[in-house]
N, C-alpha and C positions, 0 to 999 in steps of 0.2 A: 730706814729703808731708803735709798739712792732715788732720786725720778725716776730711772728710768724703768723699775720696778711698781714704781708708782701708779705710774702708766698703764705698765702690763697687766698689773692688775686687776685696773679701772675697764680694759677693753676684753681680757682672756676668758670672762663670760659668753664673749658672742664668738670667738676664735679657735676657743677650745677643741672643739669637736674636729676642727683643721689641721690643727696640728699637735695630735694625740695619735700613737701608734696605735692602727686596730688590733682588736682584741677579739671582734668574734667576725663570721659572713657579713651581719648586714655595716656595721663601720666599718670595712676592708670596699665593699661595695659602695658605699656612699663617696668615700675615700677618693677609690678609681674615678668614679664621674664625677668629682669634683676634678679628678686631676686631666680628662678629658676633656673637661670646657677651659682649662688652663693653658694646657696644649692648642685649642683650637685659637685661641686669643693670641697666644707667646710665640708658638711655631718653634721654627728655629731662629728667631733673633736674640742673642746671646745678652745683647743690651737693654731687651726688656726691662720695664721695671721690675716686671712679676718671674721671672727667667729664676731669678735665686729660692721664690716661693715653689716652681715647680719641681726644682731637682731637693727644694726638702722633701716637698709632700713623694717624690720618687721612693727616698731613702724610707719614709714612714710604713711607705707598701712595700717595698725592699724585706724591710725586717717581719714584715706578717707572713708575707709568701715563702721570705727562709724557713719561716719557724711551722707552717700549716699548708702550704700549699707545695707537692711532689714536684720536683723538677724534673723537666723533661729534656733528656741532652741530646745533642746533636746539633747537626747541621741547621741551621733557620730552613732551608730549602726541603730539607730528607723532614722536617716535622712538617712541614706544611702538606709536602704530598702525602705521607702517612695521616694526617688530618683529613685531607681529600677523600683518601682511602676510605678512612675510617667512617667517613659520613655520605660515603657512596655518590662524591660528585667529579666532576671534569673542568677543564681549564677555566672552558665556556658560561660553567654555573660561577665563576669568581669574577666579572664584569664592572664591581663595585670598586675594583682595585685599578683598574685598567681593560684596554683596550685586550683582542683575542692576541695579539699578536705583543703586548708588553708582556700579558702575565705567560706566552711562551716565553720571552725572554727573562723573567724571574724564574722561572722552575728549571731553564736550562742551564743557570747561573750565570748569565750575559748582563744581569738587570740587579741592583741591590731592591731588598722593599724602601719603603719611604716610613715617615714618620705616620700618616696619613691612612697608608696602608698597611701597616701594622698594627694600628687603631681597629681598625674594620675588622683585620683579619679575627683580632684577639675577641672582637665583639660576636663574630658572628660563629666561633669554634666555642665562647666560652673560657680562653684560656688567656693566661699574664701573655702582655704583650711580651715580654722578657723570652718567651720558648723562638722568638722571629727575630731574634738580635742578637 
């Protein structure tokens, strides 16, 4: 076996769980918040150390929500108000995003979401950030 197997070996007991595609809710959920505090640390600096860890753990939840979770097509904009819709609120009630007058300019397609706010949105509807992108 080469070192650098060696290695992985010696550490893939505590890592495991990290980089294993989920399989059921709660490792697909564990999954996301792990990859939420990675985001929150990595942002978008591409030169991050951790930058190549987050778009794996991306691809890991990529393949569970192809395979278990419904896609929702459309517009990021036309889901977002049909989410509004759907849970009986207004611009007003989304504040956590922005200001009264940035989230009119998101809904009127003046404004793209942010990385930040698409986090939020996905947390507070329930749904893959992936339906805002």
């Amino acid at each position: 076996m080469n070192t650098q197997l060696k290695e992985i070996t010696k550490v893939w007991p505590d890592i495991q769980n990290i980089f294993s595609v989920p399989h059921n809710e709660k490792d697909y959920s564990r999954l996301v918040s792990f990859l939420d505090s990675l985001i929150d640390e990595v942002g978008n600096n591409e030169s991050h150390p951790l930058a190549s860890l987050m778009e794996t753990l991306g691809s890991l939840i990529e393949t569970y929500e192809d395979q278990n979770i419904p896609e929702i097509e459309g517009n990021p904009i036309d889901t977002l108000k049909t989410l509004m819709d759907d849970h009986g609120i207004n611009q007003s009630n989304l504040s956590e995003i922005g200001s009264q007058g940035i989230v009119s300019e998101i809904l009127s397609g003046k404004r793209q979401l942010n990385v930040r706010q698409i986090k939020l949105l996905s947390k507070r509807f329930k749904v893959s950030p992936a339906v805002f992108i």
